[in-house]
Kinemage of the C-alpha trace (Angstrom):
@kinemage 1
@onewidth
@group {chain A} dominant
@subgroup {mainchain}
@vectorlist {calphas} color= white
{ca unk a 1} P 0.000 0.000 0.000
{ca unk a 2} L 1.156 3.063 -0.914
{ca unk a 3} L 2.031 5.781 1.961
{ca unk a 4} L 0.551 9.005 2.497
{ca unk a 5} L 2.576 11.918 1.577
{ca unk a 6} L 3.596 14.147 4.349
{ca unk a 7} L 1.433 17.028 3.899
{ca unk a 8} L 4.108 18.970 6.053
{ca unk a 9} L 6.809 18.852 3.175
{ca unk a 10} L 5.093 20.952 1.036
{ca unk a 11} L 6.988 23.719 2.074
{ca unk a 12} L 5.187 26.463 4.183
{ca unk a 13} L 7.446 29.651 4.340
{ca unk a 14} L 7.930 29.384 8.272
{ca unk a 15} L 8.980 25.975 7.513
{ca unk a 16} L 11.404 26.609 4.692
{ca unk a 17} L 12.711 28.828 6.596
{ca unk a 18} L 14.070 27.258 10.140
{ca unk a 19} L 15.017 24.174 7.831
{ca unk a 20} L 17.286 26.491 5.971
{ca unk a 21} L 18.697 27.519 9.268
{ca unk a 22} L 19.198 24.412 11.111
{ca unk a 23} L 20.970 23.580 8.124
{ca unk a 24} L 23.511 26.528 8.688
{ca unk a 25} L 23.473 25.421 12.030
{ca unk a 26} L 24.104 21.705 11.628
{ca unk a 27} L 27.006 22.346 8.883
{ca unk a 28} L 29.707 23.502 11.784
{ca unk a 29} L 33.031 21.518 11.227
{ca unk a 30} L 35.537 21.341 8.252
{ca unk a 31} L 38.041 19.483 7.228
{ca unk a 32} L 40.932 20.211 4.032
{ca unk a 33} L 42.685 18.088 1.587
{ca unk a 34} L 46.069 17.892 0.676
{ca unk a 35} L 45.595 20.701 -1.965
{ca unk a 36} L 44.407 23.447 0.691
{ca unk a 37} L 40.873 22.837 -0.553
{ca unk a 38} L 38.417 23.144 2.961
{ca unk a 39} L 35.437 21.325 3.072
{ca unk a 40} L 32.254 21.757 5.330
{ca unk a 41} L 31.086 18.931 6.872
{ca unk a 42} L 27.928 17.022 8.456
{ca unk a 43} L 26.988 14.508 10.951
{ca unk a 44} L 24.430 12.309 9.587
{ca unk a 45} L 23.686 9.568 12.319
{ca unk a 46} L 26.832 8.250 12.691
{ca unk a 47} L 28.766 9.403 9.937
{ca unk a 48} L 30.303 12.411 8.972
{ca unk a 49} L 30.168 13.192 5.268
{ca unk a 50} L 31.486 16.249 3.651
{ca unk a 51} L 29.002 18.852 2.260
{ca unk a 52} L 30.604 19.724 -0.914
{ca unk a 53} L 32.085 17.467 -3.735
{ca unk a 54} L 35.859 16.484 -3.676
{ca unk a 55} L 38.084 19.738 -5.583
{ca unk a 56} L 41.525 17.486 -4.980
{ca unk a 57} L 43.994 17.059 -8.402
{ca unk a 58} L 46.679 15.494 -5.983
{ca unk a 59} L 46.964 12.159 -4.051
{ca unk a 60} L 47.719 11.718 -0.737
{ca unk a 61} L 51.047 11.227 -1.448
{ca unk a 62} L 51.543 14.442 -3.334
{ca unk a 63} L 51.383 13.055 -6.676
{ca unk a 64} L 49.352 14.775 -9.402
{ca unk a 65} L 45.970 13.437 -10.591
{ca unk a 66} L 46.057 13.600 -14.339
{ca unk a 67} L 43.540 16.358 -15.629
{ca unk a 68} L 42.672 18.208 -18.902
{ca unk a 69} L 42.551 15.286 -21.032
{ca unk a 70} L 41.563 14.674 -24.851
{ca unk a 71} L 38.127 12.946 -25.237
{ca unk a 72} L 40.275 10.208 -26.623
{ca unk a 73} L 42.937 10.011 -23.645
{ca unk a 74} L 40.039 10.082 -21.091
{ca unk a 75} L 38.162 7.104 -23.012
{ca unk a 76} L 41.478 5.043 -23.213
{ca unk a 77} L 43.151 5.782 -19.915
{ca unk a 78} L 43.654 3.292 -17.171
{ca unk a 79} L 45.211 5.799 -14.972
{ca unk a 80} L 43.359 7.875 -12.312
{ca unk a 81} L 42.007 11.505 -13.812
{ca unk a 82} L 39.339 14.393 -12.907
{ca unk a 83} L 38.016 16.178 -15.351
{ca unk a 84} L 36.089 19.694 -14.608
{ca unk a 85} L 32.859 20.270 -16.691
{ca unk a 86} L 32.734 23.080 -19.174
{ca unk a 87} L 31.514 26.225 -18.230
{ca unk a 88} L 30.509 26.899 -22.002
{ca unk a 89} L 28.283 23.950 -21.545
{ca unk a 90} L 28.292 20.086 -21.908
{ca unk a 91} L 26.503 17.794 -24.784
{ca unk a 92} L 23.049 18.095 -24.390
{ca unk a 93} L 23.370 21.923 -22.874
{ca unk a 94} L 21.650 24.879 -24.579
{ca unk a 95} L 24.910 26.864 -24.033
{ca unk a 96} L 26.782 28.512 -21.220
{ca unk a 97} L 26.035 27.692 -17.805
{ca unk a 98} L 24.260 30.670 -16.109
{ca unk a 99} L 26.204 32.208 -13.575
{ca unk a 100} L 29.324 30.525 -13.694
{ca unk a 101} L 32.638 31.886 -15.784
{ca unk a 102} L 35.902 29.887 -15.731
{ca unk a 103} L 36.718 26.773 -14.533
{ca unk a 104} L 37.650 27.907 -10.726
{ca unk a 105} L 33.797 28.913 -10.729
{ca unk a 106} L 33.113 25.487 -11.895
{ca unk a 107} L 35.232 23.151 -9.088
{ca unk a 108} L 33.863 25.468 -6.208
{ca unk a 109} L 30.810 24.655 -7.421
{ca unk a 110} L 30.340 21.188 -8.433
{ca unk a 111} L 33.820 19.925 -7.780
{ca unk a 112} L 35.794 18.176 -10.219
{ca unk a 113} L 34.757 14.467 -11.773
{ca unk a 114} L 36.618 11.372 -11.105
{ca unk a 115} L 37.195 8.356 -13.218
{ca unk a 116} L 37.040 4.751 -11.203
{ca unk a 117} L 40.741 4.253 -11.537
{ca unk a 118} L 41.169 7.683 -9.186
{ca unk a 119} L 38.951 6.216 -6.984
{ca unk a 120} L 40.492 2.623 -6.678
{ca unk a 121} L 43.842 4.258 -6.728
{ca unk a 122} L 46.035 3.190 -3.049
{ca unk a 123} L 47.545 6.738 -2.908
{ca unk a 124} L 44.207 7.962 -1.791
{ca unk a 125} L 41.747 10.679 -2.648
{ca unk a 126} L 40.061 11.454 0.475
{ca unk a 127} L 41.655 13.635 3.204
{ca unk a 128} L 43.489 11.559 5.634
{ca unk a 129} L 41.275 9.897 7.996
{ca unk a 130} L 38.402 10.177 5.437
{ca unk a 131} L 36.892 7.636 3.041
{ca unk a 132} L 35.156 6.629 -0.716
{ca unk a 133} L 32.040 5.876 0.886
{ca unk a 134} L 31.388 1.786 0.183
{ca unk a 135} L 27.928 0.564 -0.792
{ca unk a 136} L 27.226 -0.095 2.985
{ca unk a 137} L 28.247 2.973 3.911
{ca unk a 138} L 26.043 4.163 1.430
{ca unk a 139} L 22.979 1.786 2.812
{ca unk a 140} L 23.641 3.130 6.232
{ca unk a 141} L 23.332 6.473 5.442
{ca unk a 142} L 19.932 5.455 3.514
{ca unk a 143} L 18.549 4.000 5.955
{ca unk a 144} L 19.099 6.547 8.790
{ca unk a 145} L 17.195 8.688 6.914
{ca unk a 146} L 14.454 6.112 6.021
{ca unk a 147} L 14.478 5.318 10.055
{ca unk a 148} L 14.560 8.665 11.692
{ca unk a 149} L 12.227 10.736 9.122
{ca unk a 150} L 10.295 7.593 7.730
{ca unk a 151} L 11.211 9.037 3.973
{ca unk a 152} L 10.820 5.965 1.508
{ca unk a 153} L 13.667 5.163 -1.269
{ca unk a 154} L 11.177 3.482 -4.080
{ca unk a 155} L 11.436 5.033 -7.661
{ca unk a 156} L 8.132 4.058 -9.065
{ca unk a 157} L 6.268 5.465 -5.383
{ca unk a 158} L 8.655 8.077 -4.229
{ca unk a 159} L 7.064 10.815 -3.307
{ca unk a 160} L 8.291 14.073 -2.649
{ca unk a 161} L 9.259 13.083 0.965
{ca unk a 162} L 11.723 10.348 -0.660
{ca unk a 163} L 15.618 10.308 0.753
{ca unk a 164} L 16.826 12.029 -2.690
{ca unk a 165} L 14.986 14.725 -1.914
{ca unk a 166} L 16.213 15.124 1.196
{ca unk a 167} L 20.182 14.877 0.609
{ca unk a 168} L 19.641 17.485 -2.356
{ca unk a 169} L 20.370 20.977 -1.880
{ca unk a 170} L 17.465 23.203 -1.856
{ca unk a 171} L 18.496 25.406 -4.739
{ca unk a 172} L 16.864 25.050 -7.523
{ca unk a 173} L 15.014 26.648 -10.475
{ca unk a 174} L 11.170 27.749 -9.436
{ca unk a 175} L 12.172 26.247 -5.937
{ca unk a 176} L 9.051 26.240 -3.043
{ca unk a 177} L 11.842 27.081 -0.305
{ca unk a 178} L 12.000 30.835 0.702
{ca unk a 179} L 15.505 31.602 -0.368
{ca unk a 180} L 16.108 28.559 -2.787
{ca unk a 181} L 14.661 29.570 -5.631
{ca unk a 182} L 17.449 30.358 -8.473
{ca unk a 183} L 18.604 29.964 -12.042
{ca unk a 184} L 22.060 30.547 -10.990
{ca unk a 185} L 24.380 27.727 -11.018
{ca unk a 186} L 25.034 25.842 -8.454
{ca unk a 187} L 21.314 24.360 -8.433
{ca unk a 188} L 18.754 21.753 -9.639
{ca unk a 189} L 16.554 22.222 -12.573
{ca unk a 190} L 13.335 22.797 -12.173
{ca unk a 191} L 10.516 19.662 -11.759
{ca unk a 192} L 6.784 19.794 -11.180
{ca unk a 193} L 6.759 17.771 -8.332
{ca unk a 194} L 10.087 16.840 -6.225
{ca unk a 195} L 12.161 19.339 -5.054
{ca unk a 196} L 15.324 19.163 -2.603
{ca unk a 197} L 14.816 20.221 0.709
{ca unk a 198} L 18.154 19.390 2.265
{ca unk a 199} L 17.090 17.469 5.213
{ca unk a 200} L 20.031 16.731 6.891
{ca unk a 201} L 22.540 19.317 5.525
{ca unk a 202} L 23.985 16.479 2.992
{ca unk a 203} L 23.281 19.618 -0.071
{ca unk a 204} L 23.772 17.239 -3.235
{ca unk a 205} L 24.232 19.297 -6.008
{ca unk a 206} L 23.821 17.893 -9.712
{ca unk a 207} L 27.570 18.128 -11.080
{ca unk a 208} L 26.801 15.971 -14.198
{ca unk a 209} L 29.270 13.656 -16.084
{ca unk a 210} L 31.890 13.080 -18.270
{ca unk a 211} L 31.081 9.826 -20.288
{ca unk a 212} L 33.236 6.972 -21.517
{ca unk a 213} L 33.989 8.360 -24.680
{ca unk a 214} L 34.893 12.292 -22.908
{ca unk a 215} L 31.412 13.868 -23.555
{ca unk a 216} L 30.310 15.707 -20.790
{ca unk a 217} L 26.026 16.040 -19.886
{ca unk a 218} L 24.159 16.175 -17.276
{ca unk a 219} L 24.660 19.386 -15.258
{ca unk a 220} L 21.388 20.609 -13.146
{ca unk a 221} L 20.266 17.265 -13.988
{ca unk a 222} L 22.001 14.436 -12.153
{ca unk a 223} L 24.918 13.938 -9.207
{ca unk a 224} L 26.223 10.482 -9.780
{ca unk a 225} L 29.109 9.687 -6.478
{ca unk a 226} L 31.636 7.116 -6.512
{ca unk a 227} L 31.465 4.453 -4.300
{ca unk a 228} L 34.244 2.154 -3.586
{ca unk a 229} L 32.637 -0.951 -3.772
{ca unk a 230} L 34.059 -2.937 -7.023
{ca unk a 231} L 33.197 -6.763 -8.152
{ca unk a 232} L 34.375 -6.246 -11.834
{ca unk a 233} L 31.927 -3.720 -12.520
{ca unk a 234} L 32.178 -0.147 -10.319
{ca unk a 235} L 28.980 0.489 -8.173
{ca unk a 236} L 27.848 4.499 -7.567
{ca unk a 237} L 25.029 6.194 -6.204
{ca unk a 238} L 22.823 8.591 -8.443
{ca unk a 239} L 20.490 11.298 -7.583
{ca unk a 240} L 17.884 12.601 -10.625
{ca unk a 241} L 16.613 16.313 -10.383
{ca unk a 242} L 12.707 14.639 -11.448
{ca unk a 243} L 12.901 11.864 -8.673
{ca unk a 244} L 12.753 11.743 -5.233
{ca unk a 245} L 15.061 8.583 -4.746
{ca unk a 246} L 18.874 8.007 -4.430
{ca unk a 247} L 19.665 4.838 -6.563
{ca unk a 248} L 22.782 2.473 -6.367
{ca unk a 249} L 23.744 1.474 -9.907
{ca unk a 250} L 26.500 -0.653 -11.142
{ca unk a 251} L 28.314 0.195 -14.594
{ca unk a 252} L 31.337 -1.666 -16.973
{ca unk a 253} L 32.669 1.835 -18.124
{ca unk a 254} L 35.341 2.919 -15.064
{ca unk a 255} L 36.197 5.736 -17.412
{ca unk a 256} L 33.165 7.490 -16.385
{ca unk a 257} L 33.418 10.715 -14.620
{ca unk a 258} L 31.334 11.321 -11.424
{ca unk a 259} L 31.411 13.118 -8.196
{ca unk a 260} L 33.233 12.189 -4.934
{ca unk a 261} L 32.175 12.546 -1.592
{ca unk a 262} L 33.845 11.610 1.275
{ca unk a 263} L 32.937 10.774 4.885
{ca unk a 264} L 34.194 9.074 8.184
{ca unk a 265} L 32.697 6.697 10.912
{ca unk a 266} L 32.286 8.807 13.898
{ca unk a 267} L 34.114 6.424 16.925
Protein backbone atom coordinates (compact mmCIF):
# COMPACT_ATOMS: atom_id res chain seq x y z
CA UNK A 1 0.00 0.00 0.00
CA UNK A 2 1.16 3.06 -0.91
CA UNK A 3 2.03 5.78 1.96
CA UNK A 4 0.55 9.00 2.50
CA UNK A 5 2.58 11.92 1.58
CA UNK A 6 3.60 14.15 4.35
CA UNK A 7 1.43 17.03 3.90
CA UNK A 8 4.11 18.97 6.05
CA UNK A 9 6.81 18.85 3.18
CA UNK A 10 5.09 20.95 1.04
CA UNK A 11 6.99 23.72 2.07
CA UNK A 12 5.19 26.46 4.18
CA UNK A 13 7.45 29.65 4.34
CA UNK A 14 7.93 29.38 8.27
CA UNK A 15 8.98 25.97 7.51
CA UNK A 16 11.40 26.61 4.69
CA UNK A 17 12.71 28.83 6.60
CA UNK A 18 14.07 27.26 10.14
CA UNK A 19 15.02 24.17 7.83
CA UNK A 20 17.29 26.49 5.97
CA UNK A 21 18.70 27.52 9.27
CA UNK A 22 19.20 24.41 11.11
CA UNK A 23 20.97 23.58 8.12
CA UNK A 24 23.51 26.53 8.69
CA UNK A 25 23.47 25.42 12.03
CA UNK A 26 24.10 21.70 11.63
CA UNK A 27 27.01 22.35 8.88
CA UNK A 28 29.71 23.50 11.78
CA UNK A 29 33.03 21.52 11.23
CA UNK A 30 35.54 21.34 8.25
CA UNK A 31 38.04 19.48 7.23
CA UNK A 32 40.93 20.21 4.03
CA UNK A 33 42.68 18.09 1.59
CA UNK A 34 46.07 17.89 0.68
CA UNK A 35 45.60 20.70 -1.97
CA UNK A 36 44.41 23.45 0.69
CA UNK A 37 40.87 22.84 -0.55
CA UNK A 38 38.42 23.14 2.96
CA UNK A 39 35.44 21.32 3.07
CA UNK A 40 32.25 21.76 5.33
CA UNK A 41 31.09 18.93 6.87
CA UNK A 42 27.93 17.02 8.46
CA UNK A 43 26.99 14.51 10.95
CA UNK A 44 24.43 12.31 9.59
CA UNK A 45 23.69 9.57 12.32
CA UNK A 46 26.83 8.25 12.69
CA UNK A 47 28.77 9.40 9.94
CA UNK A 48 30.30 12.41 8.97
CA UNK A 49 30.17 13.19 5.27
CA UNK A 50 31.49 16.25 3.65
CA UNK A 51 29.00 18.85 2.26
CA UNK A 52 30.60 19.72 -0.91
CA UNK A 53 32.08 17.47 -3.73
CA UNK A 54 35.86 16.48 -3.68
CA UNK A 55 38.08 19.74 -5.58
CA UNK A 56 41.53 17.49 -4.98
CA UNK A 57 43.99 17.06 -8.40
CA UNK A 58 46.68 15.49 -5.98
CA UNK A 59 46.96 12.16 -4.05
CA UNK A 60 47.72 11.72 -0.74
CA UNK A 61 51.05 11.23 -1.45
CA UNK A 62 51.54 14.44 -3.33
CA UNK A 63 51.38 13.06 -6.68
CA UNK A 64 49.35 14.78 -9.40
CA UNK A 65 45.97 13.44 -10.59
CA UNK A 66 46.06 13.60 -14.34
CA UNK A 67 43.54 16.36 -15.63
CA UNK A 68 42.67 18.21 -18.90
CA UNK A 69 42.55 15.29 -21.03
CA UNK A 70 41.56 14.67 -24.85
CA UNK A 71 38.13 12.95 -25.24
CA UNK A 72 40.27 10.21 -26.62
CA UNK A 73 42.94 10.01 -23.64
CA UNK A 74 40.04 10.08 -21.09
CA UNK A 75 38.16 7.10 -23.01
CA UNK A 76 41.48 5.04 -23.21
CA UNK A 77 43.15 5.78 -19.91
CA UNK A 78 43.65 3.29 -17.17
CA UNK A 79 45.21 5.80 -14.97
CA UNK A 80 43.36 7.88 -12.31
CA UNK A 81 42.01 11.51 -13.81
CA UNK A 82 39.34 14.39 -12.91
CA UNK A 83 38.02 16.18 -15.35
CA UNK A 84 36.09 19.69 -14.61
CA UNK A 85 32.86 20.27 -16.69
CA UNK A 86 32.73 23.08 -19.17
CA UNK A 87 31.51 26.22 -18.23
CA UNK A 88 30.51 26.90 -22.00
CA UNK A 89 28.28 23.95 -21.55
CA UNK A 90 28.29 20.09 -21.91
CA UNK A 91 26.50 17.79 -24.78
CA UNK A 92 23.05 18.09 -24.39
CA UNK A 93 23.37 21.92 -22.87
CA UNK A 94 21.65 24.88 -24.58
CA UNK A 95 24.91 26.86 -24.03
CA UNK A 96 26.78 28.51 -21.22
CA UNK A 97 26.04 27.69 -17.80
CA UNK A 98 24.26 30.67 -16.11
CA UNK A 99 26.20 32.21 -13.58
CA UNK A 100 29.32 30.52 -13.69
CA UNK A 101 32.64 31.89 -15.78
CA UNK A 102 35.90 29.89 -15.73
CA UNK A 103 36.72 26.77 -14.53
CA UNK A 104 37.65 27.91 -10.73
CA UNK A 105 33.80 28.91 -10.73
CA UNK A 106 33.11 25.49 -11.89
CA UNK A 107 35.23 23.15 -9.09
CA UNK A 108 33.86 25.47 -6.21
CA UNK A 109 30.81 24.66 -7.42
CA UNK A 110 30.34 21.19 -8.43
CA UNK A 111 33.82 19.92 -7.78
CA UNK A 112 35.79 18.18 -10.22
CA UNK A 113 34.76 14.47 -11.77
CA UNK A 114 36.62 11.37 -11.11
CA UNK A 115 37.20 8.36 -13.22
CA UNK A 116 37.04 4.75 -11.20
CA UNK A 117 40.74 4.25 -11.54
CA UNK A 118 41.17 7.68 -9.19
CA UNK A 119 38.95 6.22 -6.98
CA UNK A 120 40.49 2.62 -6.68
CA UNK A 121 43.84 4.26 -6.73
CA UNK A 122 46.04 3.19 -3.05
CA UNK A 123 47.54 6.74 -2.91
CA UNK A 124 44.21 7.96 -1.79
CA UNK A 125 41.75 10.68 -2.65
CA UNK A 126 40.06 11.45 0.47
CA UNK A 127 41.66 13.64 3.20
CA UNK A 128 43.49 11.56 5.63
CA UNK A 129 41.27 9.90 8.00
CA UNK A 130 38.40 10.18 5.44
CA UNK A 131 36.89 7.64 3.04
CA UNK A 132 35.16 6.63 -0.72
CA UNK A 133 32.04 5.88 0.89
CA UNK A 134 31.39 1.79 0.18
CA UNK A 135 27.93 0.56 -0.79
CA UNK A 136 27.23 -0.10 2.98
CA UNK A 137 28.25 2.97 3.91
CA UNK A 138 26.04 4.16 1.43
CA UNK A 139 22.98 1.79 2.81
CA UNK A 140 23.64 3.13 6.23
CA UNK A 141 23.33 6.47 5.44
CA UNK A 142 19.93 5.46 3.51
CA UNK A 143 18.55 4.00 5.95
CA UNK A 144 19.10 6.55 8.79
CA UNK A 145 17.19 8.69 6.91
CA UNK A 146 14.45 6.11 6.02
CA UNK A 147 14.48 5.32 10.06
CA UNK A 148 14.56 8.67 11.69
CA UNK A 149 12.23 10.74 9.12
CA UNK A 150 10.30 7.59 7.73
CA UNK A 151 11.21 9.04 3.97
CA UNK A 152 10.82 5.97 1.51
CA UNK A 153 13.67 5.16 -1.27
CA UNK A 154 11.18 3.48 -4.08
CA UNK A 155 11.44 5.03 -7.66
CA UNK A 156 8.13 4.06 -9.07
CA UNK A 157 6.27 5.47 -5.38
CA UNK A 158 8.65 8.08 -4.23
CA UNK A 159 7.06 10.82 -3.31
CA UNK A 160 8.29 14.07 -2.65
CA UNK A 161 9.26 13.08 0.97
CA UNK A 162 11.72 10.35 -0.66
CA UNK A 163 15.62 10.31 0.75
CA UNK A 164 16.83 12.03 -2.69
CA UNK A 165 14.99 14.73 -1.91
CA UNK A 166 16.21 15.12 1.20
CA UNK A 167 20.18 14.88 0.61
CA UNK A 168 19.64 17.48 -2.36
CA UNK A 169 20.37 20.98 -1.88
CA UNK A 170 17.47 23.20 -1.86
CA UNK A 171 18.50 25.41 -4.74
CA UNK A 172 16.86 25.05 -7.52
CA UNK A 173 15.01 26.65 -10.48
CA UNK A 174 11.17 27.75 -9.44
CA UNK A 175 12.17 26.25 -5.94
CA UNK A 176 9.05 26.24 -3.04
CA UNK A 177 11.84 27.08 -0.30
CA UNK A 178 12.00 30.84 0.70
CA UNK A 179 15.50 31.60 -0.37
CA UNK A 180 16.11 28.56 -2.79
CA UNK A 181 14.66 29.57 -5.63
CA UNK A 182 17.45 30.36 -8.47
CA UNK A 183 18.60 29.96 -12.04
CA UNK A 184 22.06 30.55 -10.99
CA UNK A 185 24.38 27.73 -11.02
CA UNK A 186 25.03 25.84 -8.45
CA UNK A 187 21.31 24.36 -8.43
CA UNK A 188 18.75 21.75 -9.64
CA UNK A 189 16.55 22.22 -12.57
CA UNK A 190 13.33 22.80 -12.17
CA UNK A 191 10.52 19.66 -11.76
CA UNK A 192 6.78 19.79 -11.18
CA UNK A 193 6.76 17.77 -8.33
CA UNK A 194 10.09 16.84 -6.22
CA UNK A 195 12.16 19.34 -5.05
CA UNK A 196 15.32 19.16 -2.60
CA UNK A 197 14.82 20.22 0.71
CA UNK A 198 18.15 19.39 2.26
CA UNK A 199 17.09 17.47 5.21
CA UNK A 200 20.03 16.73 6.89
CA UNK A 201 22.54 19.32 5.53
CA UNK A 202 23.98 16.48 2.99
CA UNK A 203 23.28 19.62 -0.07
CA UNK A 204 23.77 17.24 -3.24
CA UNK A 205 24.23 19.30 -6.01
CA UNK A 206 23.82 17.89 -9.71
CA UNK A 207 27.57 18.13 -11.08
CA UNK A 208 26.80 15.97 -14.20
CA UNK A 209 29.27 13.66 -16.08
CA UNK A 210 31.89 13.08 -18.27
CA UNK A 211 31.08 9.83 -20.29
CA UNK A 212 33.24 6.97 -21.52
CA UNK A 213 33.99 8.36 -24.68
CA UNK A 214 34.89 12.29 -22.91
CA UNK A 215 31.41 13.87 -23.55
CA UNK A 216 30.31 15.71 -20.79
CA UNK A 217 26.03 16.04 -19.89
CA UNK A 218 24.16 16.18 -17.28
CA UNK A 219 24.66 19.39 -15.26
CA UNK A 220 21.39 20.61 -13.15
CA UNK A 221 20.27 17.26 -13.99
CA UNK A 222 22.00 14.44 -12.15
CA UNK A 223 24.92 13.94 -9.21
CA UNK A 224 26.22 10.48 -9.78
CA UNK A 225 29.11 9.69 -6.48
CA UNK A 226 31.64 7.12 -6.51
CA UNK A 227 31.46 4.45 -4.30
CA UNK A 228 34.24 2.15 -3.59
CA UNK A 229 32.64 -0.95 -3.77
CA UNK A 230 34.06 -2.94 -7.02
CA UNK A 231 33.20 -6.76 -8.15
CA UNK A 232 34.37 -6.25 -11.83
CA UNK A 233 31.93 -3.72 -12.52
CA UNK A 234 32.18 -0.15 -10.32
CA UNK A 235 28.98 0.49 -8.17
CA UNK A 236 27.85 4.50 -7.57
CA UNK A 237 25.03 6.19 -6.20
CA UNK A 238 22.82 8.59 -8.44
CA UNK A 239 20.49 11.30 -7.58
CA UNK A 240 17.88 12.60 -10.62
CA UNK A 241 16.61 16.31 -10.38
CA UNK A 242 12.71 14.64 -11.45
CA UNK A 243 12.90 11.86 -8.67
CA UNK A 244 12.75 11.74 -5.23
CA UNK A 245 15.06 8.58 -4.75
CA UNK A 246 18.87 8.01 -4.43
CA UNK A 247 19.67 4.84 -6.56
CA UNK A 248 22.78 2.47 -6.37
CA UNK A 249 23.74 1.47 -9.91
CA UNK A 250 26.50 -0.65 -11.14
CA UNK A 251 28.31 0.19 -14.59
CA UNK A 252 31.34 -1.67 -16.97
CA UNK A 253 32.67 1.84 -18.12
CA UNK A 254 35.34 2.92 -15.06
CA UNK A 255 36.20 5.74 -17.41
CA UNK A 256 33.17 7.49 -16.38
CA UNK A 257 33.42 10.72 -14.62
CA UNK A 258 31.33 11.32 -11.42
CA UNK A 259 31.41 13.12 -8.20
CA UNK A 260 33.23 12.19 -4.93
CA UNK A 261 32.17 12.55 -1.59
CA UNK A 262 33.85 11.61 1.28
CA UNK A 263 32.94 10.77 4.89
CA UNK A 264 34.19 9.07 8.18
CA UNK A 265 32.70 6.70 10.91
CA UNK A 266 32.29 8.81 13.90
CA UNK A 267 34.11 6.42 16.92
Amino acid sequence: MLKTQNTSLVFPSTLGFLIILLMDICVAQTVSDINGNVYKTVKIGDQMWMVENLRVNKYNNGDNIPGNLSNEDWSNTKEGAYAIYPHEGGYWDEGPIEGINSDEEMVASYGKLYNWFAIDDPRGLCPQGWSIPDSADWSQLVNYLMNEYDYDNLWLISTIDGVGNALKSCHQVKSPLDGCNTSQHPRWNSDSIHSGFNQVGFSALPGGIRRSEGRFDGIGYVISMWSASEDDIAWFQRIYYNSGHIAQNNSWFKSEGYSVRCFRNIE
